[in-house]
mmCIF file of the C-alpha atoms, coordinates in Angstrom:
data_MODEL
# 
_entry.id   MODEL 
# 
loop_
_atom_site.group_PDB 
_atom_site.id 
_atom_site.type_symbol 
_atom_site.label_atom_id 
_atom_site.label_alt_id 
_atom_site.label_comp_id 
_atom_site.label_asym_id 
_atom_site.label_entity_id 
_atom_site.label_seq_id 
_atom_site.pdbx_PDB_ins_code 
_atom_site.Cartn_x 
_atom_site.Cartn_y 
_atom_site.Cartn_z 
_atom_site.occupancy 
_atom_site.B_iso_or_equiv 
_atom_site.pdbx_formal_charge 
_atom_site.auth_seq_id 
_atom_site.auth_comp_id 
_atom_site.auth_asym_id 
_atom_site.auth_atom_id 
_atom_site.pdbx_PDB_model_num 
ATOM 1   C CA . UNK A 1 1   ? -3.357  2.419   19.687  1.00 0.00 ? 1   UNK A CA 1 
ATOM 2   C CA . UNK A 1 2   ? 0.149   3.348   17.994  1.00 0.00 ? 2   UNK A CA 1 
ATOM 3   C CA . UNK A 1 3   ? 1.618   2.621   15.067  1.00 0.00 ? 3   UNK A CA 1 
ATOM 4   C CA . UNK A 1 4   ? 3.574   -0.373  16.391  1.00 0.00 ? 4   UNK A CA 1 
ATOM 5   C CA . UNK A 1 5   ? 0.496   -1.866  17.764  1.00 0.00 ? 5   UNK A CA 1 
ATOM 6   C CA . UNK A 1 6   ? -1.453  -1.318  14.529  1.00 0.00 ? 6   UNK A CA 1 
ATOM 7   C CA . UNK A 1 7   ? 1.558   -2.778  12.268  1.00 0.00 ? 7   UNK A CA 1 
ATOM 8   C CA . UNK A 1 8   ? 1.615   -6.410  14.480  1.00 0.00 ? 8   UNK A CA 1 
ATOM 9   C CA . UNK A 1 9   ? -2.297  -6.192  14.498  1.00 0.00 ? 9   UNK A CA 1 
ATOM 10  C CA . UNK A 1 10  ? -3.708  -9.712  13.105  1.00 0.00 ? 10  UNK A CA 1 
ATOM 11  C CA . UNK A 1 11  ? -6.616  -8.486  11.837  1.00 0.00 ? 11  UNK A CA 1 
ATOM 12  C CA . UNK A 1 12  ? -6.787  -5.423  9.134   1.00 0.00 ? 12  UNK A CA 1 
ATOM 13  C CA . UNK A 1 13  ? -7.501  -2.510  10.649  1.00 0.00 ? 13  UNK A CA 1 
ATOM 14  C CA . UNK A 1 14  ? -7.124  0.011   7.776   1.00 0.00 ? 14  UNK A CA 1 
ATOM 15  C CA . UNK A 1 15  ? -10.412 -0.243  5.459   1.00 0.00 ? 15  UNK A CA 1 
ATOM 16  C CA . UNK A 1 16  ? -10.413 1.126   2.052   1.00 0.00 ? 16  UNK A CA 1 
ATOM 17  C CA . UNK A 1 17  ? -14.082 1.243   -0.071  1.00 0.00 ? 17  UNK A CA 1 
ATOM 18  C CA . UNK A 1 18  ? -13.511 -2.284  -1.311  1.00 0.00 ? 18  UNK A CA 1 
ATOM 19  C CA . UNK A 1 19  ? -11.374 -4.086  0.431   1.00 0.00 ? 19  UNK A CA 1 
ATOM 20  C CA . UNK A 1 20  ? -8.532  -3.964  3.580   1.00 0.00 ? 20  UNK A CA 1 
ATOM 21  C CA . UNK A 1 21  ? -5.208  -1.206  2.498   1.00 0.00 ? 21  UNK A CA 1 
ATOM 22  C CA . UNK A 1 22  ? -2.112  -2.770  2.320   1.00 0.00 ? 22  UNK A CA 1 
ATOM 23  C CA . UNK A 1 23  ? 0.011   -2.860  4.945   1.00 0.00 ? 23  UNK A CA 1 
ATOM 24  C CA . UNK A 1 24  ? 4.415   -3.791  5.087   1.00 0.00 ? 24  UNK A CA 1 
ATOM 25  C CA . UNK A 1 25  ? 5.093   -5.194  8.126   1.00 0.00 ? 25  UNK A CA 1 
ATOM 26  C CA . UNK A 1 26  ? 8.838   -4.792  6.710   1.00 0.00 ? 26  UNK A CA 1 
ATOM 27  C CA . UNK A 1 27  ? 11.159  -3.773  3.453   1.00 0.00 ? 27  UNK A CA 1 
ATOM 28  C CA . UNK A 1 28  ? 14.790  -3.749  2.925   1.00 0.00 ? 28  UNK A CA 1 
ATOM 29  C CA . UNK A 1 29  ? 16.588  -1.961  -0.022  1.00 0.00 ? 29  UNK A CA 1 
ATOM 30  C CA . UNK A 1 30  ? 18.578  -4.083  -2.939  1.00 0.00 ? 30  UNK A CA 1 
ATOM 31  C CA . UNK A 1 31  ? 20.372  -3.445  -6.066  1.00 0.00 ? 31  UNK A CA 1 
ATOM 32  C CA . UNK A 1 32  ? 18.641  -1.614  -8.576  1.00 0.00 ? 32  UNK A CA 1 
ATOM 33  C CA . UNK A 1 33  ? 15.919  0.032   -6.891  1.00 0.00 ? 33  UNK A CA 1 
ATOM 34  C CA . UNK A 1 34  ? 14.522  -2.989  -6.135  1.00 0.00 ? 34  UNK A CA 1 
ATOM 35  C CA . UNK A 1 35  ? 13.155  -3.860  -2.606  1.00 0.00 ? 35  UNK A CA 1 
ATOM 36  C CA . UNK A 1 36  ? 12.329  -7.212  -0.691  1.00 0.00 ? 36  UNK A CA 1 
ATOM 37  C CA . UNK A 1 37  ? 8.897   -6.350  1.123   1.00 0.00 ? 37  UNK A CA 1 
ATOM 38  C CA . UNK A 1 38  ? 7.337   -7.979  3.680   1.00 0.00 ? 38  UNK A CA 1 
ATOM 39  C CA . UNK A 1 39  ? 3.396   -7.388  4.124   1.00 0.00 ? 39  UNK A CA 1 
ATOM 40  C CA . UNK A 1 40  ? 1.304   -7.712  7.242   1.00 0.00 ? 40  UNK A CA 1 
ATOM 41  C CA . UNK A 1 41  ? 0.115   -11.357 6.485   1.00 0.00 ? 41  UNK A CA 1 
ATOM 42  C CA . UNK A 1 42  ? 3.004   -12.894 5.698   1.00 0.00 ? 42  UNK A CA 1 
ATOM 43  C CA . UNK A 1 43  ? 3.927   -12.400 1.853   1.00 0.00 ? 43  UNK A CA 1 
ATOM 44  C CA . UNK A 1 44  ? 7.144   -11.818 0.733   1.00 0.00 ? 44  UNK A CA 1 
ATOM 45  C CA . UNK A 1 45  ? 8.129   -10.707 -2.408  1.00 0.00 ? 45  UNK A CA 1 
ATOM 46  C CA . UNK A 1 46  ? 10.528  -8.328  -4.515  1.00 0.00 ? 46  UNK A CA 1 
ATOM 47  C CA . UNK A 1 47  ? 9.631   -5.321  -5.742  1.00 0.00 ? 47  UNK A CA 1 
ATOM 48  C CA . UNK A 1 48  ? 11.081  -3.241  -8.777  1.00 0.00 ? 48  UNK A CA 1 
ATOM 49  C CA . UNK A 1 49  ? 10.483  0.701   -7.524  1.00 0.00 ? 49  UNK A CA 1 
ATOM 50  C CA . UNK A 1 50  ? 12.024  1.991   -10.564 1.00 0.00 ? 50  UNK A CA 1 
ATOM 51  C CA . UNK A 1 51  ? 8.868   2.674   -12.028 1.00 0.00 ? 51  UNK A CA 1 
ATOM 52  C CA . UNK A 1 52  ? 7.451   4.145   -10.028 1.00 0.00 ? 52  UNK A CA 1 
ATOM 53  C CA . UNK A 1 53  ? 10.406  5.950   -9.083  1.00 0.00 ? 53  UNK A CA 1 
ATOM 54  C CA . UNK A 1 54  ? 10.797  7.559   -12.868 1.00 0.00 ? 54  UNK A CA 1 
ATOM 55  C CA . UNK A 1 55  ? 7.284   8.390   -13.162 1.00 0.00 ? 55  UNK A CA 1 
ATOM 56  C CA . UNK A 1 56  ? 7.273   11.787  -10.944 1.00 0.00 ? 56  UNK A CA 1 
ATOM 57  C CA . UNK A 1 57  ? 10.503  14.177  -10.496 1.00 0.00 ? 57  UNK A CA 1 
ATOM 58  C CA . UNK A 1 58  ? 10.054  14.571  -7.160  1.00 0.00 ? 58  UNK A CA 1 
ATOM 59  C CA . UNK A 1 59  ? 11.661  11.113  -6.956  1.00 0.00 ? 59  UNK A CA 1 
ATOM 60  C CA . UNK A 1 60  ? 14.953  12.700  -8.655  1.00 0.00 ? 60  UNK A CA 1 
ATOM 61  C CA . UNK A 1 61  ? 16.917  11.843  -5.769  1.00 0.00 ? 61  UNK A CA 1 
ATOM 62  C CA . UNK A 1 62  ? 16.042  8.682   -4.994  1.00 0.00 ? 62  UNK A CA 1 
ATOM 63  C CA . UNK A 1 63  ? 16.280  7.348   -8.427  1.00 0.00 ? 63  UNK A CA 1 
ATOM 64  C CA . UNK A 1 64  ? 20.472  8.759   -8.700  1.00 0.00 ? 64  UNK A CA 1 
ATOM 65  C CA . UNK A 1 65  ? 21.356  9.015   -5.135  1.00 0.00 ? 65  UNK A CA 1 
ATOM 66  C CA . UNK A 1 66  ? 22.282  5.135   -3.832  1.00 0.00 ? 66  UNK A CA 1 
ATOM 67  C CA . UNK A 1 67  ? 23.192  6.228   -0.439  1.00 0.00 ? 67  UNK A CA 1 
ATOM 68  C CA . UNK A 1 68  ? 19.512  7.954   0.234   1.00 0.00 ? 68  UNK A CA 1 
ATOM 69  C CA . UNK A 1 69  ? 17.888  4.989   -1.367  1.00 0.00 ? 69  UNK A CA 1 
ATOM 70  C CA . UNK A 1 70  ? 19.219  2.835   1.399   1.00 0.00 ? 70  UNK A CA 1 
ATOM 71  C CA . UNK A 1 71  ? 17.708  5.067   4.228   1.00 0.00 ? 71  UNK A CA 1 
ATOM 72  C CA . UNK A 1 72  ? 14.504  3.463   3.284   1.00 0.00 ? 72  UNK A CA 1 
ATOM 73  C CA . UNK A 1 73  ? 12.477  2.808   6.079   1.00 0.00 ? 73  UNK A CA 1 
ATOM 74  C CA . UNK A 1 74  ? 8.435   1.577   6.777   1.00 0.00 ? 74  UNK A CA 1 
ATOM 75  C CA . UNK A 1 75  ? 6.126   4.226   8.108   1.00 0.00 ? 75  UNK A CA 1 
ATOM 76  C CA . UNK A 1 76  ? 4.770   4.188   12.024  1.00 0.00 ? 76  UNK A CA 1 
ATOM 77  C CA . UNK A 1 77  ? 1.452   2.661   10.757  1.00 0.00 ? 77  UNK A CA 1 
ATOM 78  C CA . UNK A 1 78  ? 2.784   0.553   7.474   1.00 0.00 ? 78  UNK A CA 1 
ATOM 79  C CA . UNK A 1 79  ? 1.049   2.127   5.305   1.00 0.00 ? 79  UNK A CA 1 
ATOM 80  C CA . UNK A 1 80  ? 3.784   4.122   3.351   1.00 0.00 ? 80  UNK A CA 1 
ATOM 81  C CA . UNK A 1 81  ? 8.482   3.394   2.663   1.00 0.00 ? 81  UNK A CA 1 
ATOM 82  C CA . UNK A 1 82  ? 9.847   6.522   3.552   1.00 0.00 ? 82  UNK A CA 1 
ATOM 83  C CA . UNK A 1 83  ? 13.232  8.323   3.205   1.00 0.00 ? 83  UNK A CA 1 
ATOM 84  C CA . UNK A 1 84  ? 15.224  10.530  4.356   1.00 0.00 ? 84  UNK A CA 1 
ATOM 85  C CA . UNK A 1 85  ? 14.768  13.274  2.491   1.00 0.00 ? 85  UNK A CA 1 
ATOM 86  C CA . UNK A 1 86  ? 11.152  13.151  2.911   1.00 0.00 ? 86  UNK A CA 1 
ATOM 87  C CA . UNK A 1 87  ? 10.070  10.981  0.009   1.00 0.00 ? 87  UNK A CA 1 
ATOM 88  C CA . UNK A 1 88  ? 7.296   8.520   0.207   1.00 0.00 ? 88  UNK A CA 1 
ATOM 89  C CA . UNK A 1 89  ? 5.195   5.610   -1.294  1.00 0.00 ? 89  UNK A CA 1 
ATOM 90  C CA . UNK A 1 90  ? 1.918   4.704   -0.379  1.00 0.00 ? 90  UNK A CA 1 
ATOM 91  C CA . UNK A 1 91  ? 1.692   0.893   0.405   1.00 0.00 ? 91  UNK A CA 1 
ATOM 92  C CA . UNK A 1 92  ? -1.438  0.927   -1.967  1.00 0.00 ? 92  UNK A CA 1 
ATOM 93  C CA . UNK A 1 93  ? 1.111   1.985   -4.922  1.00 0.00 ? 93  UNK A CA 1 
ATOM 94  C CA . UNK A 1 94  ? 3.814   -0.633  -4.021  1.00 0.00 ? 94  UNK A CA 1 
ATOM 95  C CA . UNK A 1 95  ? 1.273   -3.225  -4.070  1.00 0.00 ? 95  UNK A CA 1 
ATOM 96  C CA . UNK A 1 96  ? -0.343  -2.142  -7.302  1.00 0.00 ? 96  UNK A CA 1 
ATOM 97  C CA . UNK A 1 97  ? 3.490   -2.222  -8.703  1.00 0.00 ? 97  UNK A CA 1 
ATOM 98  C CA . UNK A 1 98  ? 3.506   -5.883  -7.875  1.00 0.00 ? 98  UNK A CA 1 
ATOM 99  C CA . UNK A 1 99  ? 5.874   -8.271  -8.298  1.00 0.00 ? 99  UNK A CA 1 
ATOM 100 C CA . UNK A 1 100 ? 9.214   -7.800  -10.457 1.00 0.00 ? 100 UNK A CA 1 
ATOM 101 C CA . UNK A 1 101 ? 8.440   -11.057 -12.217 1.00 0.00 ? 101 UNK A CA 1 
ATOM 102 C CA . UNK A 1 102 ? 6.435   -13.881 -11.641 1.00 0.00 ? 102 UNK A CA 1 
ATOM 103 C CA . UNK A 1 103 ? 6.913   -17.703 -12.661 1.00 0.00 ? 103 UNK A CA 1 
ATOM 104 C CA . UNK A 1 104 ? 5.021   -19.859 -14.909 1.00 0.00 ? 104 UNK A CA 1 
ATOM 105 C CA . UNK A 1 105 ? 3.124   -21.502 -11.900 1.00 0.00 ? 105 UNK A CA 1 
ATOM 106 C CA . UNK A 1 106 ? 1.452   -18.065 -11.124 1.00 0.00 ? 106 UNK A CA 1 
ATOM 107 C CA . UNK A 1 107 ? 1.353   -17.401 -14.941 1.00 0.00 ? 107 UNK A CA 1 
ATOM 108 C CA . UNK A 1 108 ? -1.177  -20.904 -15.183 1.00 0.00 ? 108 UNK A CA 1 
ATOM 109 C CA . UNK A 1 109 ? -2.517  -19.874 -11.570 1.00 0.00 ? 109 UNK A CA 1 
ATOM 110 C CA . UNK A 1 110 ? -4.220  -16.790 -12.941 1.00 0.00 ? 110 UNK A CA 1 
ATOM 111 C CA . UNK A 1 111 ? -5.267  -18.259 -15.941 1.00 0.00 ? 111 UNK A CA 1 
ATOM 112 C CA . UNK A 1 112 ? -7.243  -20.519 -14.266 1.00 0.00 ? 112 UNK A CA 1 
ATOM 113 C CA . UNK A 1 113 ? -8.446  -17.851 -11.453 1.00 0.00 ? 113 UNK A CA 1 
ATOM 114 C CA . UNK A 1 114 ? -9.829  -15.639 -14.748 1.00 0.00 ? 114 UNK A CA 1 
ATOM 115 C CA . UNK A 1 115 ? -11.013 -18.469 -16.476 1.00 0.00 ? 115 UNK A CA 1 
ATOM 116 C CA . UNK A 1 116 ? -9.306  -18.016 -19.417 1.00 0.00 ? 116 UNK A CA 1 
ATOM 117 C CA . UNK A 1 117 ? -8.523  -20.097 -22.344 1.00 0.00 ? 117 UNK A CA 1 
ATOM 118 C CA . UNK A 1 118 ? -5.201  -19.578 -24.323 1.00 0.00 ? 118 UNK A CA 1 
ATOM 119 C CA . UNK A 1 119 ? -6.888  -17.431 -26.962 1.00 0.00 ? 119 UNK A CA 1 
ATOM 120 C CA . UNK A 1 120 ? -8.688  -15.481 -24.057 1.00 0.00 ? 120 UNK A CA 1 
ATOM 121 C CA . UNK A 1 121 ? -5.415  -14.640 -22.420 1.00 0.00 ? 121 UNK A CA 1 
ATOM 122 C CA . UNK A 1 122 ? -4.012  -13.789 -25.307 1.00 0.00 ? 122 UNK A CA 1 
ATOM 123 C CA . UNK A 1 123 ? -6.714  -11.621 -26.514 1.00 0.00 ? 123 UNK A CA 1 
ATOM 124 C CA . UNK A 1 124 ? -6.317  -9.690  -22.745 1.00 0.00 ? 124 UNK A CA 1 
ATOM 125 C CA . UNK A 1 125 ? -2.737  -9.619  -22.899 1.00 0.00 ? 125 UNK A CA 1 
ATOM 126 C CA . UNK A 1 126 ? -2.803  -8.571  -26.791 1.00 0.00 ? 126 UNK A CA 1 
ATOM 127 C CA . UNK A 1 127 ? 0.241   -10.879 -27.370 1.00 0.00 ? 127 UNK A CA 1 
ATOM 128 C CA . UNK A 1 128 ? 0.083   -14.555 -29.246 1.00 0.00 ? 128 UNK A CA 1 
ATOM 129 C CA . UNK A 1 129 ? -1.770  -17.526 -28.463 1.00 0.00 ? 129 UNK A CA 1 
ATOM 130 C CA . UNK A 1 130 ? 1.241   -19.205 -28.673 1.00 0.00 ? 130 UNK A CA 1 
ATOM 131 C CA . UNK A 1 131 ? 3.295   -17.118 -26.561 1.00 0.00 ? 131 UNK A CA 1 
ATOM 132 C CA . UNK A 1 132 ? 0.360   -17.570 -23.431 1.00 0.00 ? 132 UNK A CA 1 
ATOM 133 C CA . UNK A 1 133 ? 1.056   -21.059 -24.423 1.00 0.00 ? 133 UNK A CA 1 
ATOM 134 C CA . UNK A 1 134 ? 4.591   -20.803 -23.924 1.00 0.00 ? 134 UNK A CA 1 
ATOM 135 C CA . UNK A 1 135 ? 4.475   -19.018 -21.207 1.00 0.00 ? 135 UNK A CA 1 
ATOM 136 C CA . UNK A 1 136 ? 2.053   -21.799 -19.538 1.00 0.00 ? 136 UNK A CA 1 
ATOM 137 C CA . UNK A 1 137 ? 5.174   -23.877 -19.952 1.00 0.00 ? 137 UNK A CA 1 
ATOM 138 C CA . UNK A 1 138 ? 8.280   -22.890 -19.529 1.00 0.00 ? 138 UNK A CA 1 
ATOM 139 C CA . UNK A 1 139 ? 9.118   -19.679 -21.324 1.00 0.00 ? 139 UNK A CA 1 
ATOM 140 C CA . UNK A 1 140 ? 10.478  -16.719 -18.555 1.00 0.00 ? 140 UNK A CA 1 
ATOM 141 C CA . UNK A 1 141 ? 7.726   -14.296 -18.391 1.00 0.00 ? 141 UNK A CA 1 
ATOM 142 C CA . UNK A 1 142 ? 8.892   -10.891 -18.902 1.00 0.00 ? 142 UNK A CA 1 
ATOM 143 C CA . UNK A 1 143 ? 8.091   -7.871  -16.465 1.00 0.00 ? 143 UNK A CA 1 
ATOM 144 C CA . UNK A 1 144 ? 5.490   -6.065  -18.864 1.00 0.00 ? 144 UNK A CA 1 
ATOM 145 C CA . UNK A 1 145 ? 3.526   -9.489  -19.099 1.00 0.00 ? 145 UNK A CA 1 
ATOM 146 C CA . UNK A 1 146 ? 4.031   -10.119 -15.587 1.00 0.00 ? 146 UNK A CA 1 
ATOM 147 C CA . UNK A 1 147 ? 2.642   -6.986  -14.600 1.00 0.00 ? 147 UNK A CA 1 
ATOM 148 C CA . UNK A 1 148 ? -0.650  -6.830  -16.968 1.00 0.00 ? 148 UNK A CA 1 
ATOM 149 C CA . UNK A 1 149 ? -1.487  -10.724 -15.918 1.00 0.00 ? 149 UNK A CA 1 
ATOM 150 C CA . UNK A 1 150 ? -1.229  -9.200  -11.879 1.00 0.00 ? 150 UNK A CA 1 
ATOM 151 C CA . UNK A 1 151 ? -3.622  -6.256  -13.098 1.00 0.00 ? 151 UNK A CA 1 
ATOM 152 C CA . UNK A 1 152 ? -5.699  -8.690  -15.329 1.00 0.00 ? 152 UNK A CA 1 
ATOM 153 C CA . UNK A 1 153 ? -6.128  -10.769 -11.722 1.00 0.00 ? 153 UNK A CA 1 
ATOM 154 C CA . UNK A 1 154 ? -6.930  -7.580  -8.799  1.00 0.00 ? 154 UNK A CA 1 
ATOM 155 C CA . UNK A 1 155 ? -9.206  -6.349  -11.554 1.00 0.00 ? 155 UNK A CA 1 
ATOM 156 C CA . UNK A 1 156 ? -11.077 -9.523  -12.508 1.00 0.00 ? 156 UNK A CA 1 
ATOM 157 C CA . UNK A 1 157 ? -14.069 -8.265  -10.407 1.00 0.00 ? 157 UNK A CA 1 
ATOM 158 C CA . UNK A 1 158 ? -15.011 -5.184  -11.519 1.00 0.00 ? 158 UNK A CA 1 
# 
């Protein structure tokens, strides 16, 4: 099977110890180092690299040089963005970066999902009850929040 096949498979084929890898079925550069991926399933959603980007300097390049950013491309298999200078991120890593911000809906969403009360969440997220309650509403949720509630949800389980 090739890489093309594998990519527009239905079913997951990749298996990691606990559950299927992530796979992009498609991703297109935007401003900021942010991305707009497309997984093998169906989700779409934007993606802020920039962390991820900073955290090693092999990524030098990529973070300064616009032009390179925009050669980004999917891997054969969908399992990794590449560029043309070589650089790459596992689609494990992009997923764990999650979304660059997520709406009170989702906020409420994985409340319930964790089963947590408004002093619970805020206990977790080490912020105030009344902010989680805020939040619930109609407050924007900011990135750092966004992305602990996403890690408080994939690691619910363990």
């Amino acid at each position: 099977m090739n890489g093309q096949d594998l990519i527009n498979a239905d079913d997951d084929e990749i298996v990691g110890f606990s559950k299927p890898l992530p796979r992009i079925r498609s991703a297109a550069p935007l401003d900021a180092r942010r991305i707009e991926i497309t997984w093998v399933g169906g989700d779409t959603e934007i993606v802020d690299l920039a962390p991820a980007l900073a955290s090693k300097p092999i990524f030098l390049r990529l973070r300064t040089d616009d032009a390179l950013f925009a050669t980004l491309r999917v891997s054969s298999y969908g399992n990794a963005l590449e560029w043309d200078d070589g650089s790459e991120l596992t689609a494990h890593w992009v997923r764990r970066l999650g979304p660059a911000t997520i709406d009170n809906d989702t906020f409420r969403n994985a409340m319930a999902d964790l089963g947590m009360s408004l002093d619970g969440m805020a206990a977790a997220l080490e912020i105030s009850r009344r902010l989680v309650a805020d939040y619930r509403k109609d407050k924007p949720i900011p990135r750092h929040i966004a992305l602990a509630t996403k890690y408080l949800v994939e690691h619910a389980d363990l």
